[in-house]
PAKOL-710214 format. One record per residue (C-alpha): x, y, z. Coordinates in steps of 0.02 Angstrom, whole numbers, padded with zeros to 5 digits, always signed. Layout:
BEGIN
XYZ;...
! end
This chain:
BEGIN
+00000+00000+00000;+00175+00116+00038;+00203+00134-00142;+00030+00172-00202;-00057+00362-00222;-00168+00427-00095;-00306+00420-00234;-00254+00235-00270;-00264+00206-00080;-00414+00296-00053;-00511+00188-00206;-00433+00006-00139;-00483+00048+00037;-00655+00100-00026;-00637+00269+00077;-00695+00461+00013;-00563+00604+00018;-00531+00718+00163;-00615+00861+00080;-00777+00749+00060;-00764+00709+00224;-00728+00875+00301;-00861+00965+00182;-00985+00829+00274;-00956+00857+00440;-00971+01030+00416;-01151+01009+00357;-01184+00900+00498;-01141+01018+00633;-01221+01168+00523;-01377+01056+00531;-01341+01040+00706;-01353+01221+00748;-01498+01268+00649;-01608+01119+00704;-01554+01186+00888;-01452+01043+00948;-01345+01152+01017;-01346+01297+01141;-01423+01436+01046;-01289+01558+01147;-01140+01452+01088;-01203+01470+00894;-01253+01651+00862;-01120+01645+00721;-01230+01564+00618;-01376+01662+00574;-01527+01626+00445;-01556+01756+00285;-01735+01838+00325;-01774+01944+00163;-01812+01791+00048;-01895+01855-00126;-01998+01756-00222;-01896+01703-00352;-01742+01659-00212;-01847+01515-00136;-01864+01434-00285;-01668+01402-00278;-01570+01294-00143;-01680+01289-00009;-01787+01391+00129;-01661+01394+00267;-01515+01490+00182;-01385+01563+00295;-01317+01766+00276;-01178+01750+00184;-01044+01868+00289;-00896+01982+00216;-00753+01969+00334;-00659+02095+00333;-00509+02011+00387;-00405+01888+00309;-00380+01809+00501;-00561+01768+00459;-00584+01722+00300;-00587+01536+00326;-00679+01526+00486;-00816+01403+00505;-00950+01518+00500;-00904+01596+00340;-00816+01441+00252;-01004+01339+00270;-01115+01476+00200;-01107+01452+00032;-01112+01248+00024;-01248+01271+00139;-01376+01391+00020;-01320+01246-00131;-01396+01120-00043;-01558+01061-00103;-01715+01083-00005;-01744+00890+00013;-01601+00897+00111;-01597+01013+00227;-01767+00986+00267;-01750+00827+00368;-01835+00793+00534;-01692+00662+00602;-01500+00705+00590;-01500+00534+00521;-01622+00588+00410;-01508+00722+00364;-01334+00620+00343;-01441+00489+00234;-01491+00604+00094;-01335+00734+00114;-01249+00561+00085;-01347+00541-00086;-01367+00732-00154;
! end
């Protein structure tokens, strides 16, 4: 296995990439948050968009987040603002789940 690629390695283990992986969990714990898992003190980073127009929720979905502007570079790849916009691409199917299961299930297949 020494001598083979990480893609090669990652395809014979039957494993997805890091990025896959890291871009899931992220949804997971966004889903988290807005579903109120969590304290809502510890996760007023994360805050729904409110001024929706009528031709907006007909693309992604109904719970889009407010995409933020840091104005820092320190910032720039902070949770909060790293999430947003793979968040809002999600389809509504998904991010409408009851369960977290639910959720990981058709995240999973989208």
């Amino acid at each position: 296995m020494k001598n083979l690629s990480y893609e090669e390695r990652l395809r014979k283990l039957k494993l997805p990439t890091l990025k896959y992986r890291r871009n899931r969990g992220d949804m997971i714990e966004v889903y988290k948050i807005i579903s109120k898992k969590y304290d809502p003190e510890a996760s007023n980073f994360i805050m729904l968009r409110k001024d929706y127009t009528e031709r907006e929720t007909n693309r992604g979905n109904t719970k889009k987040l407010l995409v933020q502007r840091p104005k820092l570079n320190i910032r720039k790849y902070s949770f909060s603002v790293r999430v947003t916009h793979l968040w809002n691409s999600l389809p509504e199917s998904v991010v409408s789940a009851k369960t977290l299961n639910t959720f990981k299930n058709r995240l999973d297949k989208f």
